[in-house]
Each structure stands twice: as structure tokens, then as C-alpha cells.
C-alpha positions as CSV (number, residue, x, y, z in Angstrom):
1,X,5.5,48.5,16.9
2,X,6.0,47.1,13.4
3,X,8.7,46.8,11.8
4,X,10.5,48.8,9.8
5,X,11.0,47.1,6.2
6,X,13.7,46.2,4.7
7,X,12.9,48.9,1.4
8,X,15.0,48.9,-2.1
9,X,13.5,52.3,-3.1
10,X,10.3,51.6,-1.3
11,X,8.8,54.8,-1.7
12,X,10.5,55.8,-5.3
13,X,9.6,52.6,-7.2
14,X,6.2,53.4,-6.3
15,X,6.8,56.7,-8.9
16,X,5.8,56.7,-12.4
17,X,8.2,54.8,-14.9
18,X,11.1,57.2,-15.1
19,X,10.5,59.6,-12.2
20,X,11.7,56.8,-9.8
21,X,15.2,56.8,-10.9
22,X,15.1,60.8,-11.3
23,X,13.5,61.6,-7.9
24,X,16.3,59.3,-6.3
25,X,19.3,60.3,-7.8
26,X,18.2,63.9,-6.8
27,X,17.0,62.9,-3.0
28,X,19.5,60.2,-2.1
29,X,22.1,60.9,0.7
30,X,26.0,61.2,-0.2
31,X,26.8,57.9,0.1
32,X,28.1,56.8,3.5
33,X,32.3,56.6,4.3
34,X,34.1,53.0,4.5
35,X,33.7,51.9,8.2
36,X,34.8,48.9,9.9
37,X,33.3,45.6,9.9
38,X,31.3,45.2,13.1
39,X,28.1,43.2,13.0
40,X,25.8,45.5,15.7
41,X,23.1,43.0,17.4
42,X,19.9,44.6,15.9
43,X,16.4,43.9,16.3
44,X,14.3,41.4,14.6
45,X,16.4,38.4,15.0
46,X,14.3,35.9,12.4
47,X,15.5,32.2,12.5
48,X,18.5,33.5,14.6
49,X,22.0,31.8,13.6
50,X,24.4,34.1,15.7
51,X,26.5,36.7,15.0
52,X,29.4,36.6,13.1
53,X,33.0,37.5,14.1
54,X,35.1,39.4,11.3
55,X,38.0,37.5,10.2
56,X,40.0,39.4,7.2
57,X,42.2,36.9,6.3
58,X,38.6,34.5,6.0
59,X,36.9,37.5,4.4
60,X,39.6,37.9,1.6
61,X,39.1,34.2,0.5
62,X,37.3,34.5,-3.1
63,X,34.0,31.9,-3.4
64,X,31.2,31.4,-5.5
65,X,27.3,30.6,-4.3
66,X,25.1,28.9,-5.7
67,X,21.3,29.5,-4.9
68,X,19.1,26.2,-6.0
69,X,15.8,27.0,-6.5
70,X,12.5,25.6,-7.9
71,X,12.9,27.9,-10.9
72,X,16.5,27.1,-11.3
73,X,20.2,27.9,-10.4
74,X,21.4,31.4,-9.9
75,X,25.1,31.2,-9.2
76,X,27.3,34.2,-8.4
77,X,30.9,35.4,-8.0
78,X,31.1,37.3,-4.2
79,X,33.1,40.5,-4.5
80,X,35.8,39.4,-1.6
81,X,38.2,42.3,-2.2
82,X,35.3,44.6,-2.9
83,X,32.8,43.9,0.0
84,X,34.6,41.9,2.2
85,X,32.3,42.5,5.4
86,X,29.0,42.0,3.1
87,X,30.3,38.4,1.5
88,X,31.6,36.9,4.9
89,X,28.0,37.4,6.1
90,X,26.7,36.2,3.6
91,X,29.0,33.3,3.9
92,X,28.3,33.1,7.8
93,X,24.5,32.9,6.9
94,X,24.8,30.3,3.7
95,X,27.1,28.5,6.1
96,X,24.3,28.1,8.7
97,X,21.7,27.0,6.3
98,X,19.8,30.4,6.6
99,X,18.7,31.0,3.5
100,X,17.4,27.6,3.3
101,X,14.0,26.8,2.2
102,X,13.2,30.8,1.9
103,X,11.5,32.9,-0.7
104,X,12.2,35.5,-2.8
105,X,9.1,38.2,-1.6
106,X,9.7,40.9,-4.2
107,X,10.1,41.5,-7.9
108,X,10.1,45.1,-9.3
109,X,9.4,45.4,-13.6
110,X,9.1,49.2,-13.7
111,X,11.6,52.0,-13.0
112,X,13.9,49.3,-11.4
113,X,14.2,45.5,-12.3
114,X,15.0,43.3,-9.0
115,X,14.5,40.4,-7.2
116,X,14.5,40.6,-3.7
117,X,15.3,37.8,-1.1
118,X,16.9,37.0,2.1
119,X,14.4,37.5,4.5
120,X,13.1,34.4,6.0
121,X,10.0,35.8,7.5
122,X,9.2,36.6,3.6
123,X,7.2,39.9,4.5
124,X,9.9,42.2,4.1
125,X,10.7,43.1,7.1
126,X,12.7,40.0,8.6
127,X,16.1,40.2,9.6
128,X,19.2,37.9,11.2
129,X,19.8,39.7,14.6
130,X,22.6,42.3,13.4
131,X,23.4,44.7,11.1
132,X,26.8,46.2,9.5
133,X,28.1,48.8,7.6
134,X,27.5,49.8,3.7
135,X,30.5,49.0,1.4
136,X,31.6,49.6,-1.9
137,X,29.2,52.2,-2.8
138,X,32.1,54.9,-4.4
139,X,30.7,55.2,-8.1
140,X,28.6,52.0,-7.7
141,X,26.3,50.8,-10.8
142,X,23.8,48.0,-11.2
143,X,23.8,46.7,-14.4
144,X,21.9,43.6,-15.1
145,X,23.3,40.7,-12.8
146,X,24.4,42.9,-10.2
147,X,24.0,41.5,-6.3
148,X,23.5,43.9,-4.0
149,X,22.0,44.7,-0.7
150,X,18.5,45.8,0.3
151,X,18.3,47.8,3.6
152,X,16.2,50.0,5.5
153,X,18.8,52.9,5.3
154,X,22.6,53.6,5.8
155,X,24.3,51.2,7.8
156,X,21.1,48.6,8.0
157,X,22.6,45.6,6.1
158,X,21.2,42.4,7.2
159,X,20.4,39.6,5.9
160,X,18.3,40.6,2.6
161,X,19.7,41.4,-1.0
162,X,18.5,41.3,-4.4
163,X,19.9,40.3,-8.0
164,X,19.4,43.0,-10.4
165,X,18.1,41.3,-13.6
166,X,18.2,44.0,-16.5
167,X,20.2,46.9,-16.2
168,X,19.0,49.7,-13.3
169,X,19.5,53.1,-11.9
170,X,19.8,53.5,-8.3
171,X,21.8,55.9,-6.7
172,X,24.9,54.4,-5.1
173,X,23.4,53.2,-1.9
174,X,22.9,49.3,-2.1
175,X,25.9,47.7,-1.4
176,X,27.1,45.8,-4.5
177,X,29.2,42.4,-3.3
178,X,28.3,39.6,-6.1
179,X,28.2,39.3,-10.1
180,X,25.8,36.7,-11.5
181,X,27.6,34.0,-13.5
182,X,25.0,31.6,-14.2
183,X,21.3,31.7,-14.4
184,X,20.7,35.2,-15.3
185,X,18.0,33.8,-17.6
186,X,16.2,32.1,-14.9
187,X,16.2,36.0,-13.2
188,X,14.5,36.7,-16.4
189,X,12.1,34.0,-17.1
190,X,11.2,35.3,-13.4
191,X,11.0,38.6,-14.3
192,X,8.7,37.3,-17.3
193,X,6.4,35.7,-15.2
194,X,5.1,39.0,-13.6
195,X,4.4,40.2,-10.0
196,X,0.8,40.7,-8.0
197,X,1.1,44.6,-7.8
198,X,0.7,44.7,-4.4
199,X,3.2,47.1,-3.5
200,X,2.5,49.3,-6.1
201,X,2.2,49.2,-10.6
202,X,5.2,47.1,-11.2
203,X,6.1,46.0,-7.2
204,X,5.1,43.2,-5.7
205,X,5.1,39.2,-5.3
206,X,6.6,37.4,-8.3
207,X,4.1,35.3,-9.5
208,X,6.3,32.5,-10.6
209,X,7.1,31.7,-6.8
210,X,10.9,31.4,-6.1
211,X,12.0,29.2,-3.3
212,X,15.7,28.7,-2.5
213,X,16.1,25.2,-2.0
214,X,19.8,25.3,-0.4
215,X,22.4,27.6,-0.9
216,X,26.3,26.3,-2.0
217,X,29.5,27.9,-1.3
218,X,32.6,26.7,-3.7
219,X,35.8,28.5,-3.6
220,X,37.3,30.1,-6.3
């Protein structure tokens, strides 16, 4: 069967400039209770580096990352005490060179204004062999350097996330768990650069192509 994909509004960014952000906010689910942090095996298991093992007292230590790409650095502060569960598998994955020579597969310039990446399969659809709960979705925003996670519902949290790189409307159901710091300008020269349209007006491939080189961790 194929795959489910891994869709930041699939369907609503697809709606006219405007209507996206309307028909959402008036469709979109309450947004799902705090759970515990248990990474579920899950199905597909792309470039397979484990599954993690929740450790709170690792989870609370504060980091930055650093994504290295051909278009420049993007560097972020992970929300620790905000979405611990989300950043230590993020961690886990960066840790295990995951990200590594990947692409970024989507860019969105109408209704909402993201860069997607993550998924090493670059289709969409990939995923790292588990999935965990939402966080830190209680009055969430995503203003313009915002990370947050892409899923394929409540609960679906894998391995692919997207920077938000002018200010956005979603309703509160992308886990938010990093701030940009540095290289919000290379989002936007991105953004600049235009996508192919093949998802829809305004939603598709970026045309400036965005590899992630390496990703580095620093604490602090």
C-alpha cells in the first residue's frame, strides 16, 4: 500500500491564498493532551538508526543544532523544557548522522511559508521506524523562525519537521520545539528562490535545492 505522507496541511495549503488558514482553524481537531514520551516502533523505518530510550534528566539538557547546508547555516535553539520528547529525538537522530546528506523536499510561498525536511527518502513519506506523542501545542504560534514538526496526524511525530520562514497561521497542531537563531535569511533567500508547483500553486520542490550537509549539536 503506499504510504501515508508525512502532510503540513496537505490538503489546506492546496486552498486559495487565505482560505487555507481559515478552513483549518475551523476543521482542525482540539489539540491532543500531554502524553508520555514513548517512541512506538512504526512503519516505514528509512535509513533505520534505532529507537530511542527517554531519559529526562538527558532530555532537560538545553542545546543548539546547527544544520550545514549548500545554501548555508540554519542554526536553532531546541525547546528542552518545552518539547522535551521532540528535541531528544531529534538529538537521538542528529546524533546518529540521520539527517546527514538529506534534502529539504518541500517549500510552501502561499497561505503558509515553510520548509520541510527530515525525511531521508525525500518523497514525503519517509520515516525513522517510531513515532511519539505531540507536545507543546497549548496556544502554540508560528511566527517566522519557528521549528516545528510535520506529521501525518495526532501522535505521528517522526522524523520530519519544517522551519517556518515568515510568520504563519496553523492551528496548534505541529509541535513547536526550536527557535531559529541564525540563518533565517538563508530560509528566505530559499523561499526567494521559488518552488516547482508540483503539489499545488505555491507547494512544491524548492528550486534552490537544499541539502543538509551534517547536522551539529552544541550545548547551551
Amino acid at each position: 500500500m503506499p504510504r501515508k505522507p508525512y502532510a503540513l496541511l496537505a490538503a489546506a495549503a492546496l486552498l486559495p491564498l487565505g482560505a487555507a488558514t481559515q478552513a483549518a482553524a475551523a476543521t482542525a481537531p482540539p489539540p491532543a493532551q500531554p502524553a508520555a514520551c514513548t517512541y512506538t516502533p512504526a512503519v516505514p523505518a528509512d535509513n533505520f538508526k534505532g529507537i530511542p530510550v527517554f531519559d529526562p534528566v538527558k532530555a532537560a539538557r538545553p542545546y543548539r543544532a546547527t544544520l550545514r547546508t549548500n545554501q548555508g547555516a540554519i542554526t536553532f535553539r531546541a525547546l528542552t523544557d518545552k518539547a522535551p520528547c521532540t528535541t531528544y529525538s531529534f538529538k537521538f537522530l542528529a546524533q546518529h548522522a540521520y539527517f546527514n546528506h538529506t534534502h529539504c523536499h518541500r517549500l510552501t510561498t502561499k497561505g503558509i511559508f515553510v520548509l520541510q525536511c527530515g525525511d531521508p527518502t525525500g518523497t514525503g513519506s519517509g520515516g525513522p521506524g517510531y513515532s511519539f506523542p505531540d507536545e507543546n501545542l497549548a496556544g502554540a504560534t508560528y511566527p517566522a523562525g519557528t521549528v516545528a514538526m510535520a506529521n501525518a496526524g495526532p501522535n505521528t511525530n517522526g522524523s520530519q519537521f519544517f522551519f517556518v520562514w515568515k510568520d504563519t497561521k496553523l492551528p496548534p497542531a505541529y509541535t513547536p520545539f526550536g527557535k531559529v537563531t541564525g540563518g533565517l535569511k538563508v530560509l528566505q533567500k530559499i523561499a526567494a528562490g521559488g518552488e516547482d508547483d508540483q503539489n499545488g500553486p505555491g507547494d512544491g520542490f524548492p528550486t534552490l535545492s537544499v541539502n543538509i550537509k551534517r547536522v551539529h549539536l552544541t550545548a547551551g
